[in-house]
VEXDREN-2710 file (C-alpha; in Angstrom, 1 decimal):
% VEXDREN-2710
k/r/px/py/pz
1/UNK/-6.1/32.3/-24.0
2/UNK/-8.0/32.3/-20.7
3/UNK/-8.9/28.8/-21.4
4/UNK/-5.2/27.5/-21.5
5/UNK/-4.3/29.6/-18.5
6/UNK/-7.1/27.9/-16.3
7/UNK/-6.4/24.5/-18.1
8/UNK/-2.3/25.3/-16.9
9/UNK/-3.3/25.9/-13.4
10/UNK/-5.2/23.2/-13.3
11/UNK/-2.4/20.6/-14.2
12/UNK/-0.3/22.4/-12.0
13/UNK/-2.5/21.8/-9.2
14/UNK/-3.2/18.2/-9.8
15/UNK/0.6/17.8/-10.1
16/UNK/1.4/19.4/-7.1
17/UNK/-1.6/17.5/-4.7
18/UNK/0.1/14.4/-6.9
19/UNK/4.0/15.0/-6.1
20/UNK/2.7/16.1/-2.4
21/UNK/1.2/13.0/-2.1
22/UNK/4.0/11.2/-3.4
23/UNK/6.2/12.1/-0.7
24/UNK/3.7/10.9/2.1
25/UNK/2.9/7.6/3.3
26/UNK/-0.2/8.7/4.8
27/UNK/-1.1/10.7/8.1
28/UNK/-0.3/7.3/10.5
29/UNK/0.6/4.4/10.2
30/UNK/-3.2/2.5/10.5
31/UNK/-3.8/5.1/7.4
32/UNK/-0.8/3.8/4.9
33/UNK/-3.1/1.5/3.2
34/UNK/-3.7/0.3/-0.2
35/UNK/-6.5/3.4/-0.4
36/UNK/-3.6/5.8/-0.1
37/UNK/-1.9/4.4/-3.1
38/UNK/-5.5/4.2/-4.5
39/UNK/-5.1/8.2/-4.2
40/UNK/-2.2/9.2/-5.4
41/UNK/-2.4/7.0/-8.9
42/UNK/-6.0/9.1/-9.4
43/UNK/-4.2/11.8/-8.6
44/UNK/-1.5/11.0/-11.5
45/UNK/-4.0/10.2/-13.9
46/UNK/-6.2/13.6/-13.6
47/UNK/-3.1/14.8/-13.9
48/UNK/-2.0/13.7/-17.3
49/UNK/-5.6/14.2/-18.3
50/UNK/-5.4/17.7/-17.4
51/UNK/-1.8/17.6/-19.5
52/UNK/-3.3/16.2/-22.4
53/UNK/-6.4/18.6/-22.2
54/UNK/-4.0/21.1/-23.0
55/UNK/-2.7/19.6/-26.1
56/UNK/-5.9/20.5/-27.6
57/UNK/-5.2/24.3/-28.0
58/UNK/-2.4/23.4/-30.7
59/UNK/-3.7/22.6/-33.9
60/UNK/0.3/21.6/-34.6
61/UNK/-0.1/18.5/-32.6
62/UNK/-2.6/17.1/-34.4
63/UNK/-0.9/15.2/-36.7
64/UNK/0.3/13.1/-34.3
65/UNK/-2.6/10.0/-33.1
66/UNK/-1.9/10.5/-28.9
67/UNK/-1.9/14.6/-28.6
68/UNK/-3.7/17.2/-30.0
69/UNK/-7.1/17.0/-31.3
70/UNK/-7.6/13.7/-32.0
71/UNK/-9.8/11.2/-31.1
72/UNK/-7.1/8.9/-29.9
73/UNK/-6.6/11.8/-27.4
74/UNK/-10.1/12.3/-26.4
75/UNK/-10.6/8.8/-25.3
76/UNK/-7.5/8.7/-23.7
77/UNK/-7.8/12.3/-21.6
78/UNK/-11.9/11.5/-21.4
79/UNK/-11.9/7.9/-20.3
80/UNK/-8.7/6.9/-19.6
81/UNK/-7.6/9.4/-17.4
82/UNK/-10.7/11.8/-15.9
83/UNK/-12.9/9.0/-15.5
84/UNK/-10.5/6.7/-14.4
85/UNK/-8.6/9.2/-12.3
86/UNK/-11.8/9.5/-10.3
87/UNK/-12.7/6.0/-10.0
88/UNK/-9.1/5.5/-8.7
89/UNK/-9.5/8.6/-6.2
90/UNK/-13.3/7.0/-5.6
91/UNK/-11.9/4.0/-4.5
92/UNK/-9.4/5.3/-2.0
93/UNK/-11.1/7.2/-0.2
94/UNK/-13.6/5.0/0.4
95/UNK/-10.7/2.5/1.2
96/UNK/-8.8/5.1/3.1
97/UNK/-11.0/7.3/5.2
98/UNK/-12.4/4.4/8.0
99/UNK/-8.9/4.1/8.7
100/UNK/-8.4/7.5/9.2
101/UNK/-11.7/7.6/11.7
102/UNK/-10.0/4.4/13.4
103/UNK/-7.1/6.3/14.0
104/UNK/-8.5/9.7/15.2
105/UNK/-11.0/7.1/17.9
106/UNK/-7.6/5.6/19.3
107/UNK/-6.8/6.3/22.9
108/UNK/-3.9/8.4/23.6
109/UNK/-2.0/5.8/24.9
110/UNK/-2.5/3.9/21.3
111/UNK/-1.5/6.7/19.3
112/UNK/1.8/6.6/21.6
113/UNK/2.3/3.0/21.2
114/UNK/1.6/3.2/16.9
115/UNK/4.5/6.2/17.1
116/UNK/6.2/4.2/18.8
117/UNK/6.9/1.1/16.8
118/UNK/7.3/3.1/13.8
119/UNK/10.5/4.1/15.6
120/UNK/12.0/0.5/16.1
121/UNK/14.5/-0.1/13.9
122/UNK/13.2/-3.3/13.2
123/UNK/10.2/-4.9/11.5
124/UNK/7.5/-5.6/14.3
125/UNK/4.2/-7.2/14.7
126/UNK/1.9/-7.8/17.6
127/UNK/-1.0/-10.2/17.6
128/UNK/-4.1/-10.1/19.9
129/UNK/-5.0/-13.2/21.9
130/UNK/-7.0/-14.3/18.7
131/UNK/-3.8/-14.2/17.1
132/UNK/-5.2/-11.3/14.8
133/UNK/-2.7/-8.3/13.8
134/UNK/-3.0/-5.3/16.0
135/UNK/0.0/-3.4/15.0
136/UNK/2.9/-3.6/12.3
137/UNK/5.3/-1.0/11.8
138/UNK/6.4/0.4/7.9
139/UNK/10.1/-1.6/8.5
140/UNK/7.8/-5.3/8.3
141/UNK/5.7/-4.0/5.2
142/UNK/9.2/-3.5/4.0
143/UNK/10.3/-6.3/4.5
144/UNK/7.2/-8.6/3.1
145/UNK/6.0/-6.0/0.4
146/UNK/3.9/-8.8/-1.1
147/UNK/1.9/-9.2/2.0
148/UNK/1.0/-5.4/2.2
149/UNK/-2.6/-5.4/1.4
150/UNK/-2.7/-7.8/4.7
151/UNK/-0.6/-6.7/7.1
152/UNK/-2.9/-4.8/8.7
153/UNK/-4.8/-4.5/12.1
154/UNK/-7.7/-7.5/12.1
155/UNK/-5.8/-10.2/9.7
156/UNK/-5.5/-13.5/11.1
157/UNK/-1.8/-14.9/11.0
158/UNK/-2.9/-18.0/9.4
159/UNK/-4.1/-16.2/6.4
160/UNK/-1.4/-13.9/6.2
161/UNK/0.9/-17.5/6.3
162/UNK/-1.3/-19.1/3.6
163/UNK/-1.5/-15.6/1.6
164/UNK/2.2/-15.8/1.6
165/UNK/2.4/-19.4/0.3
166/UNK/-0.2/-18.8/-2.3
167/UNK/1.7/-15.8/-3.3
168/UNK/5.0/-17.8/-3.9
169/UNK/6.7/-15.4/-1.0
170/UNK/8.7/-18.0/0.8
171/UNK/11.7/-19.8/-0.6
172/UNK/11.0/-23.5/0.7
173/UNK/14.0/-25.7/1.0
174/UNK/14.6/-28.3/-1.3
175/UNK/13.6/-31.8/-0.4
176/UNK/10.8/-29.9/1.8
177/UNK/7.1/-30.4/1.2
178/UNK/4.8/-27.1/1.2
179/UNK/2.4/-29.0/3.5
180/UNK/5.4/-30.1/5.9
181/UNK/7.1/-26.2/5.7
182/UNK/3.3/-25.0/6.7
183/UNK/3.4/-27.5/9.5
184/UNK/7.0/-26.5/10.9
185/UNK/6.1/-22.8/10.9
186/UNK/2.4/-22.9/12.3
187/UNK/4.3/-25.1/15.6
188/UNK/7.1/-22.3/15.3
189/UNK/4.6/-19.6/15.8
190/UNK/2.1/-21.6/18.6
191/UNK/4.6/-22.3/20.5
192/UNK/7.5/-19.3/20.9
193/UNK/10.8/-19.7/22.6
194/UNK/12.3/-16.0/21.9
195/UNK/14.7/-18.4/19.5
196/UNK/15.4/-17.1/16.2
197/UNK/13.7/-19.0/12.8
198/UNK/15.4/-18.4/9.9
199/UNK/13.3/-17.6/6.5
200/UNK/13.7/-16.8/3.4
201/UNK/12.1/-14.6/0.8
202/UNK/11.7/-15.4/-2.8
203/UNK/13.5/-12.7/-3.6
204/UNK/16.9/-14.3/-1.9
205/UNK/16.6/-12.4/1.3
206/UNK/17.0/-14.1/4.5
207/UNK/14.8/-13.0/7.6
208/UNK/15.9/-13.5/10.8
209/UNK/12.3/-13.5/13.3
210/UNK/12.1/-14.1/16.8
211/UNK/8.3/-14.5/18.3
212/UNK/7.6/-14.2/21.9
213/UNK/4.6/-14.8/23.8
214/UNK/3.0/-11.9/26.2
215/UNK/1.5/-12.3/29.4
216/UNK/-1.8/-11.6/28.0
217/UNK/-0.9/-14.4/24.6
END
């Protein structure tokens, strides 16, 4: 009995960190990366382990191949979700936790500016004078979901372009060339006017962007 008390309480912990989680997008915006996510699915597998570890205490479920005492079950609890729970969880924070250092090392005025844009209303996205990322808000990861895993401080905006296009993420017009669509945007984007380009998604969506030039580049 005190076995499937301590096995309860521990599926209701891993549940709870897992639902937590669930409801966060990390502590920051340089920290919601693809290691959070990395997280919270190891989270939800230790979970249903810890779920399925309890099946084992009723003999009644055994008749059936997934739950109970069964091999099926073992492999699935043992392997499939302990071990790969903590790979997952592994993974993340590895993935996760230089991000959160990079964020704690930022200068005051930094963390203002990183608050800040996550308060436009608006997707937005500022490139150093190497034309590298050095901030995006959550609205633009929103609006590109396929271009997550590189919208991040450090990506070049060439590869986030050619990541797109490789993706199939754009909707090029008919009667227009890939090569000659890449040409019309990378002259769009070197040379800025403030005037709005039209694009749009694969999904349908059209995206309205405007690209300025600071006095810095």
């Amino acid at each position: 009995m005190t076995d499937i008390v301590l096995e309860v309480i521990r599926f209701g912990v891993m549940l709870g960190i897992a639902l937590l989680l669930s409801t966060k997008s990390g502590s920051g915006g340089l920290s919601r990366e693809n290691g959070w996510r990395l997280i919270q699915a190891g989270f939800w597998l230790l979970a249903l382990g810890a779920l399925f570890d309890i099946t084992d205490n009723f003999s009644a479920l055994d008749r059936f191949v997934f739950i109970g005492d069964t091999p099926a079950q073992a492999f699935i609890e043992k392997v499939v979700c302990y071990l790969g729970g903590s790979v997952l969880l592994f993974l993340g924070m590895w993935r996760w936790l230089p991000m959160i250092r990079l964020a704690r090392n930022m200068e005051p005025e930094q963390v203002r500016l990183a608050d800040a844009l996550e308060h436009i209303t608006e997707g937005f996205i500022l490139f150093g004078p190497d034309d590298r990322v050095m901030a995006c808000n959550d609205h633009l990861r929103a609006m590109y979901p396929g271009l997550a895993d590189v919208l991040k401080p450090g990506t070049l905006w060439l590869d986030m372009l050619d990541t797109g296009l490789a993706r199939g993420l754009y909707q090029i017009p008919d009667g227009v060339s890939v090569s000659t669509w890449r040409k019309q945007r990378i002259q769009q984007h070197r040379n800025p006017d403030g005037a709005p380009v039209l694009q749009q998604l694969e999904t349908g969506r059209w995206v309205q962007i405007r690209e300025q030039r600071t006095r810095e580049g």
